[in-house]
C-alpha positions in Angstrom: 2.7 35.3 41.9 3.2 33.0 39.3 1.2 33.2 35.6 -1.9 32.0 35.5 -4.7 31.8 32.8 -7.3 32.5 35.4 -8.4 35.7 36.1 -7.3 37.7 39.3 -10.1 37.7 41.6 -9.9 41.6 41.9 -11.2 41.5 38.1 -15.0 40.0 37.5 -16.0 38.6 34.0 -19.5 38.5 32.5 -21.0 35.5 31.5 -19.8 36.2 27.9 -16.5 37.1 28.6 -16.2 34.1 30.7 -17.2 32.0 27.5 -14.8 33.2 25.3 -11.6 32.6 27.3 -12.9 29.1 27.9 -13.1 29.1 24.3 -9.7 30.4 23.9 -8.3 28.0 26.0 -9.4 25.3 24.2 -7.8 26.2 20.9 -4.7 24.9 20.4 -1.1 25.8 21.6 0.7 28.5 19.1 3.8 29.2 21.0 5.1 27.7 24.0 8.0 29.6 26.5 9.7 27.0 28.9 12.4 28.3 31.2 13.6 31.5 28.8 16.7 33.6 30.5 19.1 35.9 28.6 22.0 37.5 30.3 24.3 40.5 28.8 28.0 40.5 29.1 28.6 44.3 30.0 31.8 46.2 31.4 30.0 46.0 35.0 29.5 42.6 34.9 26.8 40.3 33.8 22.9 41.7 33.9 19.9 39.7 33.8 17.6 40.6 31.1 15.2 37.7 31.5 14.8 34.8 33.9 12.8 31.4 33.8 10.2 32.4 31.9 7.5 30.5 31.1 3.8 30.8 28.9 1.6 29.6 26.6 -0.3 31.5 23.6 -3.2 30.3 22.0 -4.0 30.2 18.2 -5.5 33.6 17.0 -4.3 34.7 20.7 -3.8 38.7 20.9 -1.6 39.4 23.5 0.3 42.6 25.0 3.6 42.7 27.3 3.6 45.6 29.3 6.3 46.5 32.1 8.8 49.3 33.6 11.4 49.8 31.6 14.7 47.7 31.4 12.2 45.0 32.4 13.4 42.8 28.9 10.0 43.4 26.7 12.2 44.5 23.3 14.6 41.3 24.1 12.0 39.2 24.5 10.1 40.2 21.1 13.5 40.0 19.5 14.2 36.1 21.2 10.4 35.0 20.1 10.9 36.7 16.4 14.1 34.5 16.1 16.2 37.9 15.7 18.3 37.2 19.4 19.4 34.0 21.0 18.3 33.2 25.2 21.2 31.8 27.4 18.8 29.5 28.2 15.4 28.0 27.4 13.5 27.2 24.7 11.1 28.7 22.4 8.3 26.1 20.6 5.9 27.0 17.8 3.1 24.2 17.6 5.9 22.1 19.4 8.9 22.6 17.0 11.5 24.6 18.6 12.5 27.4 17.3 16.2 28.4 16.5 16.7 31.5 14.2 14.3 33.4 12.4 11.7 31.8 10.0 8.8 32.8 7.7 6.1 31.9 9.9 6.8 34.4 11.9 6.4 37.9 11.0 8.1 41.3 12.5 6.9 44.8 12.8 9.1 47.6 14.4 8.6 50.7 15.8 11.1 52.3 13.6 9.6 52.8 9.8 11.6 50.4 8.1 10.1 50.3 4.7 13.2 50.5 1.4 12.9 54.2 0.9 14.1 53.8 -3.3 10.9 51.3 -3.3 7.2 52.2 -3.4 4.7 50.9 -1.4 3.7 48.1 -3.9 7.1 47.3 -4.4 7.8 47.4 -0.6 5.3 44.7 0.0 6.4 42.6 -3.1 9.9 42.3 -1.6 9.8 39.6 0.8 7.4 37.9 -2.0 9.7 37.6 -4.4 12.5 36.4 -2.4 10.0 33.0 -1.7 10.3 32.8 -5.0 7.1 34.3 -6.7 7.3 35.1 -9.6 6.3 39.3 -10.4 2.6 38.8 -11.5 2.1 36.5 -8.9 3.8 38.8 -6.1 2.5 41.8 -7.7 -1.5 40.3 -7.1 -0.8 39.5 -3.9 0.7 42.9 -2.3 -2.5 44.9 -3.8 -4.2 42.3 -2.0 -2.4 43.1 1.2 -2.5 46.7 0.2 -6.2 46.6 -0.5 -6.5 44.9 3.3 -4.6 47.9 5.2 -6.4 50.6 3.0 -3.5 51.6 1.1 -4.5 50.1 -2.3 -4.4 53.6 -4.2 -1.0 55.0 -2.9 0.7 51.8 -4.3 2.4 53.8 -6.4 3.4 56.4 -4.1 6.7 56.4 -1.8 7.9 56.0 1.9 8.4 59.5 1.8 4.8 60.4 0.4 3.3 58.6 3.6 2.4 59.8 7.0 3.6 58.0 9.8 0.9 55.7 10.1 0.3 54.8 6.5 3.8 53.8 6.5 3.6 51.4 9.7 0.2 49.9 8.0 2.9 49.2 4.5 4.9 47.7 7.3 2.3 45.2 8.6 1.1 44.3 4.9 5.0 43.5 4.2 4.5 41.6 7.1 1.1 39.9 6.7 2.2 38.9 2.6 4.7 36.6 3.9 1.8 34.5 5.5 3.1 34.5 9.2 1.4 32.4 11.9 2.5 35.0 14.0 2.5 38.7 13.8 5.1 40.4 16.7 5.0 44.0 16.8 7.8 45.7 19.0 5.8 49.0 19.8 4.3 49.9 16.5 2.5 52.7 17.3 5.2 54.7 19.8 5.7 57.7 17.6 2.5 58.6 16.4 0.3 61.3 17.2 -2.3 60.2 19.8 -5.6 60.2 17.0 -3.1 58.2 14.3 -2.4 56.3 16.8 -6.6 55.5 18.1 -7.0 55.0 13.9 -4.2 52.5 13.8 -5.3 50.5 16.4 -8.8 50.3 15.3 -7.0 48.9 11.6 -5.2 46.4 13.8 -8.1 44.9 15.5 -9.9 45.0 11.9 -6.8 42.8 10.5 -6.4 40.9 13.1 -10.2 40.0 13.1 -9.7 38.6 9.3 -6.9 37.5 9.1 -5.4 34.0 10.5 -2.8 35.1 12.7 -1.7 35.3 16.3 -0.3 38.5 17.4 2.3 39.3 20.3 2.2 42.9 20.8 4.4 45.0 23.0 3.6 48.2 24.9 4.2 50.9 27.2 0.4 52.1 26.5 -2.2 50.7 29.3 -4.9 52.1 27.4 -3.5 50.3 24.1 -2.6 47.4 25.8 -6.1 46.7 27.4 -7.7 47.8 24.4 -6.2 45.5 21.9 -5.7 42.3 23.9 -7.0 39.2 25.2 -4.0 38.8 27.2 -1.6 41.0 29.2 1.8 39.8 30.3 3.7 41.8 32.8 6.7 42.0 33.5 8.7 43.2 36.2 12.1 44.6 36.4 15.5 43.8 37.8 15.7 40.8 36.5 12.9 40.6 33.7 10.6 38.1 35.0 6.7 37.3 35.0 4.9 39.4 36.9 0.6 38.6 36.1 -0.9 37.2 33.4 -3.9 38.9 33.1 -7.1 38.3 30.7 -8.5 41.1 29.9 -12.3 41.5 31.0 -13.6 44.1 28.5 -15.9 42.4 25.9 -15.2 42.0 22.3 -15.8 43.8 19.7 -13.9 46.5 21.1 -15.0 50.3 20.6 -13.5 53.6 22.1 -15.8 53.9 24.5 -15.0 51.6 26.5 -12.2 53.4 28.2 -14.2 54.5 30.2 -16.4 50.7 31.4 -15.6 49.6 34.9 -13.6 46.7 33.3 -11.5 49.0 31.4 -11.0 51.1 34.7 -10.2 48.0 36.7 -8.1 46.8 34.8 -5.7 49.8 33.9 -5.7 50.1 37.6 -4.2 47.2 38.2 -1.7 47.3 35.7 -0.8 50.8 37.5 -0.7 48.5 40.4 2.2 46.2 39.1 4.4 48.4 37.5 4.3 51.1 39.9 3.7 49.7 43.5 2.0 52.8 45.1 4.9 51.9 48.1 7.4 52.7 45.3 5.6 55.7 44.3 5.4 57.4 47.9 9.4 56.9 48.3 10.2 58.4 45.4 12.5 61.3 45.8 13.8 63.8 42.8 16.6 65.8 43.2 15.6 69.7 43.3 17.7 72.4 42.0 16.8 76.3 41.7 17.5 78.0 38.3 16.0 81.1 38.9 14.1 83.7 41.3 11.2 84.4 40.0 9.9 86.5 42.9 6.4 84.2 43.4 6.0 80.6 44.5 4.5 77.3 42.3 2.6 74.6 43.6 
């Protein structure tokens, strides 16, 4: 099936969902993909990573790329951040192409990679002062940033002083200081405990919300991935192409409860749907070895 910015009809919008993706598809084009493929060199032979692949996202666009795995999400990120070349293809931000990385486009890993010898002001002052600011000026503005994430009073403190998540929200404000237009986050969230994880996404929809930027999120997390975004991209595997676009019918502003809305359910469904074809499922078949006699029987 090829991408689409119309909802699958197995999905149903209300009226004022329905409103704001006409709304968002009037806004104009951030980043354009025309025709991406990367292949890999490896001692097997050459793999596929990515073939022809081709959207659009939208200014102030939040959108999620989901798929199996080995289905090219982390080279993809990596291509659209500037930080891996395609084979082919072409990547356009507001119709330049892009070659390389570039300030307007900001990076957040999954890995904690904050300057342990820094602290957190510090941290967020370093990509500042490599524009050029000068320290009072670069100092203002990463409290500012700090202030945003809720970190304003550990400025002072260490990466080491910081729980996981405090530590990926210095990571976004070292991000967000640099002005991006957008924000791509390679699974931010992937090694936090499940509530750090609910409170971090709640501070991600609160940033996003003020602040101008588009984000490109990716995800192995249905329930984060539906929560957060306008826009789901799947992928499929073997090679890494588009799968569905999907627009995401749970309204805005988002709230936990929701998990558990028709929409929501639908939705994750469906996802279930792409990346695991229930035919796929049934097939499966694990190999079973016996360790031990126990002397009763498991179901």
């Amino acid at each position: 099936m090829p991408p689409s910015l119309e909802l699958p009809s197995y999905l149903s919008q209300s009226p004022e969902v329905s409103e704001r993706f006409e709304k968002l598809r009037n806004r104009p084009v951030k980043l354009k993909v025309e025709n991406l493929s990367k292949k890999f060199d490896t001692p097997n032979g050459e793999i596929s990573a990515l073939n022809k692949i081709n959207f659009q996202i939208f200014r102030r666009e939040f959108i999620s790329v989901i798929g199996p795995s080995g289905c090219g999400k982390t080279t993809l990120i990596r291509i659209l951040a500037g930080l891996d070349f395609p084979t082919s293809g072409n990547v356009f931000l507001e119709g330049r192409k892009m070659e390389g990385p570039g300030a307007e486009r900001g990076m957040v890993f999954q890995d904690y990679t904050l300057f342990p010898w820094l602290s957190v002001k510090k941290n967020v002052m370093f990509g500042l002062e490599i524009k050029g600011l000068g320290k009072l000026k670069a100092e203002a503005e990463a409290m500012e940033w700090l202030d945003i994430v809720g970190l304003g009073k550990f400025a002072d403190a260490y990466p080491e002083q910081l729980s996981g998540g405090m530590k990926q929200r210095v990571a976004i404000a070292r991000s967000l200081a640099n002005r991006p237009e957008i924000l791509f986050l390679d699974e931010p969230f992937g090694a936090l405990d499940a509530q750090t994880r609910s409170s971090m996404q709640a501070y991600l929809l609160k940033i996003w919300q003020n602040v101008d930027v588009t984000v490109f999120f990716v995800t192995h997390d249905l329930d984060e991935a539906i929560y957060l975004s306008d826009r789901i991209l799947v992928l499929r595997a073997n090679p890494g192409e588009i799968d569905e676009l999907i627009e995401v019918p749970v309204p805005r502003p988002r709230a936990p409860g929701q998990f558990l809305t028709p929409e929501f359910l639908a939705t994750k469904k469906r996802l279930e749907e792409l990346i695991r074809p229930p035919e796929l499922a049934q097939n499966d078949e694990f190999p079973m070895v016996r360790l031990t006699e126990v002397g009763d029987e498991v179901e």
